[in-house]
PAZAPA-4460 file (N, C-alpha, C; in steps of 0.05 Angstrom, whole numbers, plus 32768, in hexadecimal, padded with zeros to 4 digits):
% residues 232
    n_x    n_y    n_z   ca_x   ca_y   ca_z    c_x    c_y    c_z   seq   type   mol
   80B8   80C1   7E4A   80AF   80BB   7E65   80C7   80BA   7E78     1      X     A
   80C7   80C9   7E8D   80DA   80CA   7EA1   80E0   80AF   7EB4     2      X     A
   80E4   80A9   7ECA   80EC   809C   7EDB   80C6   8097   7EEC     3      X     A
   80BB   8076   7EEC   80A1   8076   7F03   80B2   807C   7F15     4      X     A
   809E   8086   7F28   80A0   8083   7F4B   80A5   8079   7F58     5      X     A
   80A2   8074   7F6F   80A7   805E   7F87   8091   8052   7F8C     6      X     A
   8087   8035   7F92   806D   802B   7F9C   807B   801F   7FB9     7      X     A
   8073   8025   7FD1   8076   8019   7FED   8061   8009   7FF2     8      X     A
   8061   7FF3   7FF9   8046   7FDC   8001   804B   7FD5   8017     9      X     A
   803B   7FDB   802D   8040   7FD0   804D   802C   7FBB   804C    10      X     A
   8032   7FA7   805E   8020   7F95   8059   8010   7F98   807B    11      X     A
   8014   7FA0   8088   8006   7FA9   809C   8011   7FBE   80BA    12      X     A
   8005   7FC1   80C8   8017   7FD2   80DE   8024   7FF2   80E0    13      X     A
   8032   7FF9   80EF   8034   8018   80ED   802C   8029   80FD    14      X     A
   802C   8047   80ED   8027   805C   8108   7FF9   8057   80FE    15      X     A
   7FF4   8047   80F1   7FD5   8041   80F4   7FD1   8036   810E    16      X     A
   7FE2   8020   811C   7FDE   800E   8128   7FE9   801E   8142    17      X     A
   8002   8032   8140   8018   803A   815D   8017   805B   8147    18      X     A
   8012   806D   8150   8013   8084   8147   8037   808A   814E    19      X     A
   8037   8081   8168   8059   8081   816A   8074   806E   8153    20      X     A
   805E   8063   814A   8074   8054   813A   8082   8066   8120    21      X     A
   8096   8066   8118   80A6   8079   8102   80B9   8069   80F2    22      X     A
   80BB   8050   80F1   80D1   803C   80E5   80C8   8044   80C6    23      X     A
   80BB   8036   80C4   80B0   8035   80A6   80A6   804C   809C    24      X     A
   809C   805D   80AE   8091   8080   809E   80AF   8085   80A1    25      X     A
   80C3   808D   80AA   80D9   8099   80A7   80E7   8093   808E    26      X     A
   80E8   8078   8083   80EA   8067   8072   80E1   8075   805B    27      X     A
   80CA   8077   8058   80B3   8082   8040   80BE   809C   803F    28      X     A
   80C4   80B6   8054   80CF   80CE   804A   80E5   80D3   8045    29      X     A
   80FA   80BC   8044   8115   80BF   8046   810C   80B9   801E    30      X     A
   80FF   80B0   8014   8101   80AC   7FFF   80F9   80C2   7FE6    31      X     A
   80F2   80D5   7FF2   80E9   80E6   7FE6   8108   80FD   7FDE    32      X     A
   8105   8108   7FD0   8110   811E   7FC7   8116   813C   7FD7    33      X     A
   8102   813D   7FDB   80F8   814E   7FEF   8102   8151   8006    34      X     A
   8115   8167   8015   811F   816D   8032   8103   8161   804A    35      X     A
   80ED   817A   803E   80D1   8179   804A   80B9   816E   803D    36      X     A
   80B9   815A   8036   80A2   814F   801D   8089   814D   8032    37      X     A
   807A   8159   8018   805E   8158   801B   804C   813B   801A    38      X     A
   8041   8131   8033   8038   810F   8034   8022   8116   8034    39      X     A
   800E   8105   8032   7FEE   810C   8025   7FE0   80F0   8028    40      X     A
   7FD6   80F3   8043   7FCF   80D3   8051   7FA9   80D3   8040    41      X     A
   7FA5   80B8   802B   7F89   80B8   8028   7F76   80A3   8038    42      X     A
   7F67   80AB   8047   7F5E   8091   8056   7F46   808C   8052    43      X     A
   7F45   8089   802E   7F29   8080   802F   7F20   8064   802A    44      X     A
   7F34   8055   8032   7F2B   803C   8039   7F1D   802F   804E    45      X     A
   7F2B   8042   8063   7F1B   803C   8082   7F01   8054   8085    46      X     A
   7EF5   8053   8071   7EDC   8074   8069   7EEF   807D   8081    47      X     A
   7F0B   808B   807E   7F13   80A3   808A   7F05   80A4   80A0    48      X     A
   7F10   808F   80B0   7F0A   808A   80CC   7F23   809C   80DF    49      X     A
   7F12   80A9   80EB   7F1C   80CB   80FB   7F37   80C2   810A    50      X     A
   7F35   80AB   811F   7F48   80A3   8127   7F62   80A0   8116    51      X     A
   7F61   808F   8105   7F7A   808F   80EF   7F82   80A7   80E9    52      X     A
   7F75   80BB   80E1   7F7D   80D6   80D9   7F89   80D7   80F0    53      X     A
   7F81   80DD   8106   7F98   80EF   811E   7FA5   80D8   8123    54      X     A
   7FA8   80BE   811E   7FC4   80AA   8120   7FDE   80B8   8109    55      X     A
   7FD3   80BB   80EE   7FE2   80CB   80E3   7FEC   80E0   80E3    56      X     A
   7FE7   80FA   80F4   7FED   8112   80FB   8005   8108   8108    57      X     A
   7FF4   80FE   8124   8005   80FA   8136   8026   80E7   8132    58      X     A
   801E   80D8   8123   8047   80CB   8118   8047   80E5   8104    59      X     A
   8040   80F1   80EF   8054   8102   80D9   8053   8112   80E6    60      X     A
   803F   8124   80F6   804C   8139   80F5   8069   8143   810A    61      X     A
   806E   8131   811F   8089   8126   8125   809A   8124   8113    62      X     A
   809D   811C   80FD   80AD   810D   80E5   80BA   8130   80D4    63      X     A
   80C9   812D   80C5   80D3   8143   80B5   80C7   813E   8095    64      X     A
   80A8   814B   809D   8094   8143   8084   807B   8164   8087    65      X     A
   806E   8164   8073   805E   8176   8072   8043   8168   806F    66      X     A
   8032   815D   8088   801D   814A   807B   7FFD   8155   807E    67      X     A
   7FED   8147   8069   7FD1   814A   806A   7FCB   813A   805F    68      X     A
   7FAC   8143   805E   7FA0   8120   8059   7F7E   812F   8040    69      X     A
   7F79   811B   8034   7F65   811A   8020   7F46   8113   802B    70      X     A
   7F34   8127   8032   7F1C   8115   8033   7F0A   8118   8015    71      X     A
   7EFA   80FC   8012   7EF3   8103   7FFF   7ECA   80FA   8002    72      X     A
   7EC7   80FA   802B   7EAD   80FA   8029   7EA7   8119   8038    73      X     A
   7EB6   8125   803A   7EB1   813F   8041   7EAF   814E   8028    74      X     A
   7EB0   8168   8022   7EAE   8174   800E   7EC7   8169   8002    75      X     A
   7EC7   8160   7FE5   7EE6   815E   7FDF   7EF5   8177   7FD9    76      X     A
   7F0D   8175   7FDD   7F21   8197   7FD4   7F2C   818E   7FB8    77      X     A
   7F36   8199   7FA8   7F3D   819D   7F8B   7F59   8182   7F97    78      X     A
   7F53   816C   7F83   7F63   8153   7F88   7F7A   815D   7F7B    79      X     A
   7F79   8163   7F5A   7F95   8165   7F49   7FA6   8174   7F57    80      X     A
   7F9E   8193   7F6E   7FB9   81A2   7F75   7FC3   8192   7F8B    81      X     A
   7FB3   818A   7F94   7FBD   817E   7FB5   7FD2   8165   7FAB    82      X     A
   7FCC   815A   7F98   7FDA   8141   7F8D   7FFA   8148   7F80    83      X     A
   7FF9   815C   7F6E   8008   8167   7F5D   801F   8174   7F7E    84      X     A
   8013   8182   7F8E   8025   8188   7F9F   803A   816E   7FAE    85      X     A
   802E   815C   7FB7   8030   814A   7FCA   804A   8135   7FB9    86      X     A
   805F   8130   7FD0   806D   8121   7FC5   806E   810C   7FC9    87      X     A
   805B   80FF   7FE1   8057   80E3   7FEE   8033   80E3   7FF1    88      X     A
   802E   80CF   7FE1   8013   80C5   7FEA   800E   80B0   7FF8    89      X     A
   8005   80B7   800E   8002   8099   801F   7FE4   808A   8023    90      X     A
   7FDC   8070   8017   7FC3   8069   8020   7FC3   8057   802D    91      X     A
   7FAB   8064   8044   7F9C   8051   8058   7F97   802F   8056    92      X     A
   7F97   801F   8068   7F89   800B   8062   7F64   800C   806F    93      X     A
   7F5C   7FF9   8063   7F3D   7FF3   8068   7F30   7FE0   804F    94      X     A
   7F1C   7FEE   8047   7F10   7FDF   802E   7F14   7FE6   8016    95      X     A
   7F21   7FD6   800B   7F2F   7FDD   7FE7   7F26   7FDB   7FDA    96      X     A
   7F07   7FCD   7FD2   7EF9   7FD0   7FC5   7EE1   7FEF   7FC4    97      X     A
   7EDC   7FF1   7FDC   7ECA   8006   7FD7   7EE6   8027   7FD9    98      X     A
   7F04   8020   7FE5   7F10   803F   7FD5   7F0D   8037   7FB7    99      X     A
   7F11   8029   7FAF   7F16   8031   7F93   7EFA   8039   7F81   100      X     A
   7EEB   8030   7F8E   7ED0   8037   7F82   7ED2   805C   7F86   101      X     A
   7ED0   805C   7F9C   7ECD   8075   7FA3   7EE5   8085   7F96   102      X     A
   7EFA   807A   7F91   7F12   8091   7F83   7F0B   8091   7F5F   103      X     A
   7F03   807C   7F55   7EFA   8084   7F39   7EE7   808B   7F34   104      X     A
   7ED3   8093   7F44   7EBF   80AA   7F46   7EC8   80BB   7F43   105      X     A
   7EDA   80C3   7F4E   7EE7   80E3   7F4E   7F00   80E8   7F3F   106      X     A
   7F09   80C9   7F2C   7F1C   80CE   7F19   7F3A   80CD   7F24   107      X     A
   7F37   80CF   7F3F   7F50   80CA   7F50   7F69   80B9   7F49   108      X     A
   7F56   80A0   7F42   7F6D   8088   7F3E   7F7D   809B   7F26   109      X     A
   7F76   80AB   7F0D   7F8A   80AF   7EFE   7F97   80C4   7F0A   110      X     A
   7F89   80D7   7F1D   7FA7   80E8   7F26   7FBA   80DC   7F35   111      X     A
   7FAF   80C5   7F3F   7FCA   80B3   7F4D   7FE0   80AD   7F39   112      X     A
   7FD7   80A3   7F1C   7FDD   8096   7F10   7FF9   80AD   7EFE   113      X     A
   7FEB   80C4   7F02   8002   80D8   7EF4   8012   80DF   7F0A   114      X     A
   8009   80E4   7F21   801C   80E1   7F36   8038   80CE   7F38   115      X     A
   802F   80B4   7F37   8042   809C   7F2A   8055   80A1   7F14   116      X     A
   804B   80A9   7F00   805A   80B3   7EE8   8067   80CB   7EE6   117      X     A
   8060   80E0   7F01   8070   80F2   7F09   8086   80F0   7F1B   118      X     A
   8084   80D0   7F25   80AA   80D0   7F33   809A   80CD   7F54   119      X     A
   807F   80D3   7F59   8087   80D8   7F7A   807F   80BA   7F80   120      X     A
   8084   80BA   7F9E   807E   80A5   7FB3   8064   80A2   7FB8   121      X     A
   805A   807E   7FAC   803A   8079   7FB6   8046   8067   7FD1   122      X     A
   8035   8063   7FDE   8035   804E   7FF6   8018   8051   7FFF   123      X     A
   801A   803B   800F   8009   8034   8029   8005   801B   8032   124      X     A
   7FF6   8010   8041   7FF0   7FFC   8052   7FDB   7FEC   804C   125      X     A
   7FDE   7FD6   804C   7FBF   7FC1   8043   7FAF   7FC9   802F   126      X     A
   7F96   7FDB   8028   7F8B   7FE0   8011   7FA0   7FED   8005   127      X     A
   7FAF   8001   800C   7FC1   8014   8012   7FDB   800F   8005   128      X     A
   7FDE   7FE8   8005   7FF0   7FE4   7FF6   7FF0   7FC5   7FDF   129      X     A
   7FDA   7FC9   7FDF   7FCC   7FB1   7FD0   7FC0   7FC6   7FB2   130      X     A
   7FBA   7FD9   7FB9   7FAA   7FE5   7F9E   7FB3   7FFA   7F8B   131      X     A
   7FDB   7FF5   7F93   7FEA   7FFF   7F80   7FEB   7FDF   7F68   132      X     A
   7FE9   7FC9   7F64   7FF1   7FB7   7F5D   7FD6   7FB0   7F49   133      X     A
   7FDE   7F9A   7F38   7FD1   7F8F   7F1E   7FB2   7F82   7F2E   134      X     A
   7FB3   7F71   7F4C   7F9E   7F63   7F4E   7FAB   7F65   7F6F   135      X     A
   7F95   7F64   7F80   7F99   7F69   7FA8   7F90   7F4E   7FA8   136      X     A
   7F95   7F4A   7FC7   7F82   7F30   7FD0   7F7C   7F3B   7FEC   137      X     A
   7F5F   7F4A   7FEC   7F4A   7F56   7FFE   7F38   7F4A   8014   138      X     A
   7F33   7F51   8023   7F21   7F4E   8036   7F0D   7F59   8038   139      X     A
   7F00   7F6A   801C   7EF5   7F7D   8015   7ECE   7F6F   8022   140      X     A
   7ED0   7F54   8021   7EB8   7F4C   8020   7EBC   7F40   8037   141      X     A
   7EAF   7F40   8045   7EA5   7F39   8061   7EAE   7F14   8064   142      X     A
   7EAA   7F09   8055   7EA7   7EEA   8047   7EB9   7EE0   8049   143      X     A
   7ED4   7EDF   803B   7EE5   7EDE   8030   7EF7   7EF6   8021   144      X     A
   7F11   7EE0   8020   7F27   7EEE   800B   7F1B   7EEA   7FF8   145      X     A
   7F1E   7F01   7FE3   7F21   7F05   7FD2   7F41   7F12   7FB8   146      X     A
   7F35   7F04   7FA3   7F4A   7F1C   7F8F   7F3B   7F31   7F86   147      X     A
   7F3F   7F49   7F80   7F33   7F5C   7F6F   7F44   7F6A   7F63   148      X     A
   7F41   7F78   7F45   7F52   7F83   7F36   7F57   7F9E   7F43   149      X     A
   7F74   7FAE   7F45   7F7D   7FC0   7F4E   7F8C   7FD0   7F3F   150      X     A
   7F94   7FE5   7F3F   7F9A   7FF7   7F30   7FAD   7FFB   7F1B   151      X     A
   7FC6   7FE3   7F1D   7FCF   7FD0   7F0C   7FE6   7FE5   7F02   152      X     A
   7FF4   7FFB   7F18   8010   800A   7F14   8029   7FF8   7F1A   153      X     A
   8021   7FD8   7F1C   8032   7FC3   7F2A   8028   7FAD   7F1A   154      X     A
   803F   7F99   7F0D   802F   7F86   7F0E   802D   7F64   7F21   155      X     A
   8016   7F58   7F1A   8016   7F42   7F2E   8000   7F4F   7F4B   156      X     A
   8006   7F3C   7F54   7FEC   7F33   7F6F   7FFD   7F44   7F8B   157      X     A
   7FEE   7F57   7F9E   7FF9   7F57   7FB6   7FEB   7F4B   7FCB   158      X     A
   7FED   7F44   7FE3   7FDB   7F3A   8002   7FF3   7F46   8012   159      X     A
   7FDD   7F4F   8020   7FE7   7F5A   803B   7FDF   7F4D   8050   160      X     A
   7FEE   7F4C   806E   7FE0   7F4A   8089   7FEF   7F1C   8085   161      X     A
   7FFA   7F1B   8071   7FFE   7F03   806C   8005   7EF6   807D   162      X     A
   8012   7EF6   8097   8017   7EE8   80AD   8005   7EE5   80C1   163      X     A
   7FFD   7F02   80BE   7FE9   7F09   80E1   7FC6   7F01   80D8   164      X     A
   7FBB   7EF9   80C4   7FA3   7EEB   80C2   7FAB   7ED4   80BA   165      X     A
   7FA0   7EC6   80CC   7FAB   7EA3   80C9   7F93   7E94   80AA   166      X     A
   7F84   7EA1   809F   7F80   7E97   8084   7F81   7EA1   8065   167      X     A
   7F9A   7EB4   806E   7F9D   7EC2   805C   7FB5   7EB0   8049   168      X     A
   7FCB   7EA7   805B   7FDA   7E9E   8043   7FD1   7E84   8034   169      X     A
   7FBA   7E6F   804D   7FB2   7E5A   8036   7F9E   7E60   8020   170      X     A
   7F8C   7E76   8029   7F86   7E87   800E   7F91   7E89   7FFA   171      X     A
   7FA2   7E9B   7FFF   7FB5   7E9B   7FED   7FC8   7E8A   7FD9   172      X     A
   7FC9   7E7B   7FE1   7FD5   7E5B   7FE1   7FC7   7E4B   7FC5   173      X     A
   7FAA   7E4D   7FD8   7F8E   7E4D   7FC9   7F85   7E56   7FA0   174      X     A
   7F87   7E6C   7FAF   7F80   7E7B   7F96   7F98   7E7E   7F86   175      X     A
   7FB5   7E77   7F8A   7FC1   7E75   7F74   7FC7   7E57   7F6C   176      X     A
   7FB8   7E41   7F7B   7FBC   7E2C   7F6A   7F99   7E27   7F56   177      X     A
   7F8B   7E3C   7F59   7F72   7E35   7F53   7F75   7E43   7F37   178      X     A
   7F8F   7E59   7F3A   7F8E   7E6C   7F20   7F88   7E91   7F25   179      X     A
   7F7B   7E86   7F33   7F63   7EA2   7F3E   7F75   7EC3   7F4A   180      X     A
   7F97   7EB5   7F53   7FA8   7EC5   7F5B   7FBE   7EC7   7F48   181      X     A
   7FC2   7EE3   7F3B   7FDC   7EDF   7F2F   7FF7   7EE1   7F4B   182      X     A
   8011   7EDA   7F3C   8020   7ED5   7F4D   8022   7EF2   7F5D   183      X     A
   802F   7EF6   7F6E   803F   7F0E   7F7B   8040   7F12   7F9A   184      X     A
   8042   7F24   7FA6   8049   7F2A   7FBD   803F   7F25   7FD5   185      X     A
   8043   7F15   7FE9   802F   7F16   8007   8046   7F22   8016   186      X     A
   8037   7F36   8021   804A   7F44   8036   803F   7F45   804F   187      X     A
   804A   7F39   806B   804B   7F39   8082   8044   7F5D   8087   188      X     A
   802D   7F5D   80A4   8031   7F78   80B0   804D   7F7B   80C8   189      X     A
   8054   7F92   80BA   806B   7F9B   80C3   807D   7F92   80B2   190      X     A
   807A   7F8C   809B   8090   7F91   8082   8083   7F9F   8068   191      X     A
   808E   7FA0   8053   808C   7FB2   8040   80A1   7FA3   8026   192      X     A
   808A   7FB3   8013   80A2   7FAA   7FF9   80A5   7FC4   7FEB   193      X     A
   80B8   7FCA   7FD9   80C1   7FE8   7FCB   80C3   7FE0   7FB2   194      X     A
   80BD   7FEE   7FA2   80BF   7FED   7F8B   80C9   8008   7F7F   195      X     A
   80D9   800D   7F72   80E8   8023   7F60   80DA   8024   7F3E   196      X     A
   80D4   8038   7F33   80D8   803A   7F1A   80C8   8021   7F0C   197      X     A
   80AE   8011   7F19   80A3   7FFD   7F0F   80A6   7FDF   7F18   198      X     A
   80CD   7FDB   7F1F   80DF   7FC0   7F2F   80DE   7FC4   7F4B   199      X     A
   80DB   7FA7   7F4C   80E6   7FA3   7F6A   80FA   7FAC   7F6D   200      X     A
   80FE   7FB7   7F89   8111   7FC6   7F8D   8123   7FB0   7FB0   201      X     A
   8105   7FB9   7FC0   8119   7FA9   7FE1   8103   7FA2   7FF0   202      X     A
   810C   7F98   7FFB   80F3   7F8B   8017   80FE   7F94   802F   203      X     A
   80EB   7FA3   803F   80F1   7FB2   8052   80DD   7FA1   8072   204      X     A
   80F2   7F9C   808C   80DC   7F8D   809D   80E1   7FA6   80B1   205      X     A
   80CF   7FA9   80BE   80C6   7FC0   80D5   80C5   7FB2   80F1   206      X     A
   80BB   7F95   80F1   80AE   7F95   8106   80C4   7F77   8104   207      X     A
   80C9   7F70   811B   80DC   7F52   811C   80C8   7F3D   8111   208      X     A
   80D8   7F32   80F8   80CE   7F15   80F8   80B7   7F19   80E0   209      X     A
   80B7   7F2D   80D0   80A2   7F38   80BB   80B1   7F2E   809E   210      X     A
   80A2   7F22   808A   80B7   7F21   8077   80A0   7F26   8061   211      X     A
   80AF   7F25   8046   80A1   7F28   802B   80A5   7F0C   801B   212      X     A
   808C   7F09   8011   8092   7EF2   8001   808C   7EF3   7FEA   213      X     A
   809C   7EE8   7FCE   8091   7EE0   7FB5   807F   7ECF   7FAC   214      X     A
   8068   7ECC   7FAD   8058   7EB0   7FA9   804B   7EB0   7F8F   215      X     A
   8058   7E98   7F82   8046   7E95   7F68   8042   7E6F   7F6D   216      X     A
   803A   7E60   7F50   802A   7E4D   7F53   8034   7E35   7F37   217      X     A
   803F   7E28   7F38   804E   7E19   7F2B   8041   7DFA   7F26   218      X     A
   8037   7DF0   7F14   8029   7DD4   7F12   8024   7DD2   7F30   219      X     A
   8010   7DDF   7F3A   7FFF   7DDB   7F51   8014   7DDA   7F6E   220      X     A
   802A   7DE6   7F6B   8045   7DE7   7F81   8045   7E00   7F80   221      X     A
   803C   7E05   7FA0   8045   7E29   7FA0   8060   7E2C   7FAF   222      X     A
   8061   7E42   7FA0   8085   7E50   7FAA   8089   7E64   7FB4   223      X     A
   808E   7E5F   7FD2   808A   7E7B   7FE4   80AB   7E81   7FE4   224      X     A
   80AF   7E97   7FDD   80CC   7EA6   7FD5   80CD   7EB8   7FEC   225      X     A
   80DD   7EB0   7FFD   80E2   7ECA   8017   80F6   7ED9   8007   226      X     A
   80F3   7EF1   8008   80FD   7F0B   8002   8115   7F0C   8015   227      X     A
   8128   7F11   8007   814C   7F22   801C   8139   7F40   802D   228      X     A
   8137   7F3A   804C   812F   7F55   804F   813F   7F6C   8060   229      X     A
   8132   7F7E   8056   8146   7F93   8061   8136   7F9E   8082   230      X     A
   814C   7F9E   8098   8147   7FAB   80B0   8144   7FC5   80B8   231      X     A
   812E   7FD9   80BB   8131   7FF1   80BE   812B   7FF3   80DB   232      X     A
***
């Protein structure tokens, strides 16, 4: 077995939110191998809501990238070449429960999964970066947070949006003194965490004042670990 990939986890924000924004996508293609890498935005979390698509045109194709994007409620196109080409996959945020339904219908999650084991760059944002990891903590249900099991190329718990929804971190808080949360990552929108080869690697903040945290759960004492972060 060679060298895993890169996993990028934004925890919210971006050219989804500012099509003009490029901090953190510049970020994501500087990491690639590739002079001109091929990015491959999937947005089937937000059911590939049209707007996001032309939010994504509009920042990469500015950027020094070759990009396109996956639908998979239109006709689908042959997934393995488009995958096998692409050296950055980027996913959408929205509902993480129903992409993943919808991607192991079509077997997807495992071409992600050899993708990973082929060295390239996964990322994305909220579902986007919660459903590279062992277990998310979703908004998937109208109700409440939830945990749900995720695709598990990471291990431990991610949450996103952790600052900017005001009941997300006592959720959180919550469900790892209840048990219900394994330990791991809440990341602020407008920061990010990296991962190399399976390890943490850096914490990256985009937006002022965004940070990453370690949270796990100790005889009923949680321990929020601010991450050293890096300024791009």
């Amino acid at each position: 077995m060679g060298e895993l990939g890169q996993i990028i986890a934004i925890g919210g924000g971006g050219f989804g939110r500012n099509p003009k924004h490029n901090k953190i996508e510049n970020y994501i293609l500087s990491q690639s191998d590739s002079k001109i890498p091929n990015i491959v935005f999937i947005p089937t979390a937000s059911a590939e809501d049209k707007g996001y698509i032309v939010n994504f045109y509009s920042c990469f194709s500015k950027l020094k990238c070759s990009p396109s994007h996956i639908n998979f409620f239109q006709r689908t196109p042959r997934l393995d070449s488009i995958i096998n080409q692409a050296d950055i996959i980027y996913v959408g945020g929205g509902n993480t429960k129903s992409m993943l339904a919808v991607w192991r219908e079509w077997k997807f999650d495992g071409l992600l999964k050899k993708a990973y084991q082929n060295g390239k760059v996964l990322c994305g944002v909220s579902a986007g970066a919660i459903c590279w990891f062992s277990q998310g903590i979703t908004d998937s249900w109208a109700s409440n947070l939830n945990t749900m099991e995720c695709l598990g190329f990471l291990d431990g718990m991610a949450c996103p949006h952790y600052q900017e929804e005001k009941d997300r971190r006592p959720s959180v808080h919550g469900m790892l003194k209840k048990g219900s949360s394994m330990p791991g990552y809440a990341i602020d929108g407008g920061a990010a965490v990296h991962f190399k080869n399976g390890k943490y690697y850096r914490s990256l903040q985009f937006y002022p004042d965004s940070n990453v945290y370690h949270v796990s759960c100790d005889n009923q004492t949680i321990n929020e670990n601010k991450m050293e972060m890096i300024k791009l």
